[in-house]
N, C-alpha and C positions, 0 to 999 in steps of 0.2 A: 959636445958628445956627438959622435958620427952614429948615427943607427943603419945596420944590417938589412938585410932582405927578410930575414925571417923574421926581426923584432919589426921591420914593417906592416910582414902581411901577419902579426897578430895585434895591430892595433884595431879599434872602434873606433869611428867617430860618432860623436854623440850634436847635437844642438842644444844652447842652454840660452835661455834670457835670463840676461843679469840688467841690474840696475847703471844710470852713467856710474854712482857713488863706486859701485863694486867691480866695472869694468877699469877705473880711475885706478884703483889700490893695484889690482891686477897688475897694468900696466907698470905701476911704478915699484909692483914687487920683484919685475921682470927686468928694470932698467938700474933698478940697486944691484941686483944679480950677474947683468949682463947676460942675461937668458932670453929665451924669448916666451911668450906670455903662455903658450901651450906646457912647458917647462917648469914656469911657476903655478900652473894650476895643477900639476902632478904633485909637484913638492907641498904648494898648502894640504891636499886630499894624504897625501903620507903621513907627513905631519899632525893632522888632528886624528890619523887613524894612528900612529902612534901614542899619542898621547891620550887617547879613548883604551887601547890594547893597557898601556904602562902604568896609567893612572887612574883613572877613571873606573876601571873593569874591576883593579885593585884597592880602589877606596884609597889610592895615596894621593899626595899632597904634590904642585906643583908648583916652586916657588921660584920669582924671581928678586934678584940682590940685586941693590943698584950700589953705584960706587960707591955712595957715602954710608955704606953697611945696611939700611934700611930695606928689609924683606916682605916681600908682598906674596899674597896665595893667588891662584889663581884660581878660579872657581869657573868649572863648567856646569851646565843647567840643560 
């Protein structure tokens, strides 16, 4: 994705310490993707803000199937 001049000048940059474990996941959520790791740290941050907004906020259930039909909840805390 090419970003703009404007969507430039309204980013932040922030500084985080993260652990090696969780710069590690990062990385390789970014190189499944073929993104780069700034990219996948957007998408995880939407993604659990989705899932907090769709589930969570609404007491529903978040399940995943796995091929051989068996269904797991997923349980946030």
């Amino acid at each position: 994705m090419i970003s703009t001049d404007k969507e430039k000048s309204s980013l932040q940059k922030i500084t985080v310490n993260l652990p090696p474990e969780t710069i590690a996941v990062l990385k390789r959520l970014a190189d499944q993707q073929g993104i780069t790791a700034t990219a996948a740290l957007r998408k995880a941050i939407a993604t659990e803000d989705f899932l907090r907004r769709e589930a969570v906020n609404k007491e529903a259930k978040v399940l995943i199937q796995e091929p051989n039909g068996t269904t797991k909840q997923v349980v946030f805390i």
